[in-house]
C-alpha atoms as one frame of an Amber mdcrd trajectory, in Angstrom:
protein
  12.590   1.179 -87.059  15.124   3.781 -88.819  15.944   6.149 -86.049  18.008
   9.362 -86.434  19.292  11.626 -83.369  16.864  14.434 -81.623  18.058  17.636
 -83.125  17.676  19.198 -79.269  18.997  15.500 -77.404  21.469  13.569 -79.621
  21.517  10.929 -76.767  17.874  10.362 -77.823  17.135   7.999 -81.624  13.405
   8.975 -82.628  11.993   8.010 -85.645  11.789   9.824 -89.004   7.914  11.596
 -87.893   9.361  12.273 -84.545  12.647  14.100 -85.901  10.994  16.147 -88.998
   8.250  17.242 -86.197  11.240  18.459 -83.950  13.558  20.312 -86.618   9.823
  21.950 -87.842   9.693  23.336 -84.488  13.047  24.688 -83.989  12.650  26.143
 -87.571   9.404  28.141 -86.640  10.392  29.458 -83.323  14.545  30.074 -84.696
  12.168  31.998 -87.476   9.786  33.500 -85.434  12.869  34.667 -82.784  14.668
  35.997 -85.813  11.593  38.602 -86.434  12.348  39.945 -83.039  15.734  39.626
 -83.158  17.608  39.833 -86.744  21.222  38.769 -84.528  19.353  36.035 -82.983
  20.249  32.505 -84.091  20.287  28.654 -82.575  17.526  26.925 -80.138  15.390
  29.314 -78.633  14.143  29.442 -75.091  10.492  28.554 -76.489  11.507  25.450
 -78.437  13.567  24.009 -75.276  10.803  24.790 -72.819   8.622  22.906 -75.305
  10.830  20.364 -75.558  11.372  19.106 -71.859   8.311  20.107 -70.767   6.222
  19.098 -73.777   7.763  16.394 -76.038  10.002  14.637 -73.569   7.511  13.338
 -71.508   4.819  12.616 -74.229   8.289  10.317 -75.593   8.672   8.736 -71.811
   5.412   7.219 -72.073   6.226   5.249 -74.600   8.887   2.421 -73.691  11.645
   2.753 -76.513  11.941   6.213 -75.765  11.866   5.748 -71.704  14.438   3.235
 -71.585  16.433   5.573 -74.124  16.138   8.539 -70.877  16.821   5.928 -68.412
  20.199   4.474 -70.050  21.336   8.851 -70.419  20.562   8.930 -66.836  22.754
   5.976 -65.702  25.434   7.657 -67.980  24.865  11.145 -66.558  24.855   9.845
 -62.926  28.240   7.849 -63.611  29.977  10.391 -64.911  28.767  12.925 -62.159
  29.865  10.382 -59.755  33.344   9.746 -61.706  33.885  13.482 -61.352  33.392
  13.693 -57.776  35.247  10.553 -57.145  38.144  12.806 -59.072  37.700  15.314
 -57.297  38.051  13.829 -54.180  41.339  12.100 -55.024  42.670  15.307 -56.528
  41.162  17.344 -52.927  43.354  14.916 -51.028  46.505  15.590 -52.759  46.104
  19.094 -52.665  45.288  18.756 -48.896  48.362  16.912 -48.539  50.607  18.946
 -50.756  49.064  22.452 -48.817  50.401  21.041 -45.367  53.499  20.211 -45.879
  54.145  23.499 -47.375  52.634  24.811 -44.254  55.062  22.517 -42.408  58.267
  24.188 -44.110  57.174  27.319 -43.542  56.510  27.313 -40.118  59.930  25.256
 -39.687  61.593  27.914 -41.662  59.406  30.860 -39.613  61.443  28.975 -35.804
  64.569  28.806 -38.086  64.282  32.658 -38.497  63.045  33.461 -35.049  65.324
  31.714 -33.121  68.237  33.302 -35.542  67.235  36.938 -34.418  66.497  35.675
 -30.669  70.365  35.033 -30.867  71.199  37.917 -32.657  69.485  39.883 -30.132
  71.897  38.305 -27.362  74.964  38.813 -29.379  73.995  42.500 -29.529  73.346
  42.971 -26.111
């Protein structure tokens, strides 16, 4: 089976009927939108809303396509969890790095206070 990317879901390889169906689509409602619109241009709100409401789960019934969905949602999932793992780490350094500056200025803050306490007394 010759499969090229979905023009809306690169992740997803469709066959030839499936693509030409897809970019006929996007062509009407880009050309219909375009009517409306002379400045519009790119994937309408129509096509997508067709799309993931419409197309993708006609596709998910079928078993090339569904296992296609499932391996972009392990890959979505990892990378969500990869970023959160990130930033995590990078929370925790910045936690870190945030008290100790804390800690020098309120070391620096007695410094100063006890500096005019005895300035006070010298005065006096």
């Amino acid at each position: 089976m010759i499969s090229k990317s979905h023009p809306l879901a690169n992740f997803l390889k469709v066959t030839g009927n499936i693509y030409a169906t897809t970019l006929q689509r996007v062509k009407e409602d880009s050309q219909a939108r375009s009517k409306e619109d002379p400045t519009f241009s790119g994937i309408t709100p129509e096509t997508n809303h067709w799309f993931w409401n419409e197309q993708l789960p006609k596709l998910c019934n079928d078993d090339f396509y569904r296992k296609q969905v499932e391996a972009e949602i392990e890959e979505l999932d990892m990378k969500a969890t990869n970023i959160r793992r990130q930033m995590a780490n990078q929370m925790e350094v910045w936690e870190e790095e945030s008290k100790t500056l804390e800690m020098k200025s309120e070391r620096l803050k007695e410094i100063l206070l006890d500096s005019k306490k005895k300035l006070n007394l010298q005065e006096s």
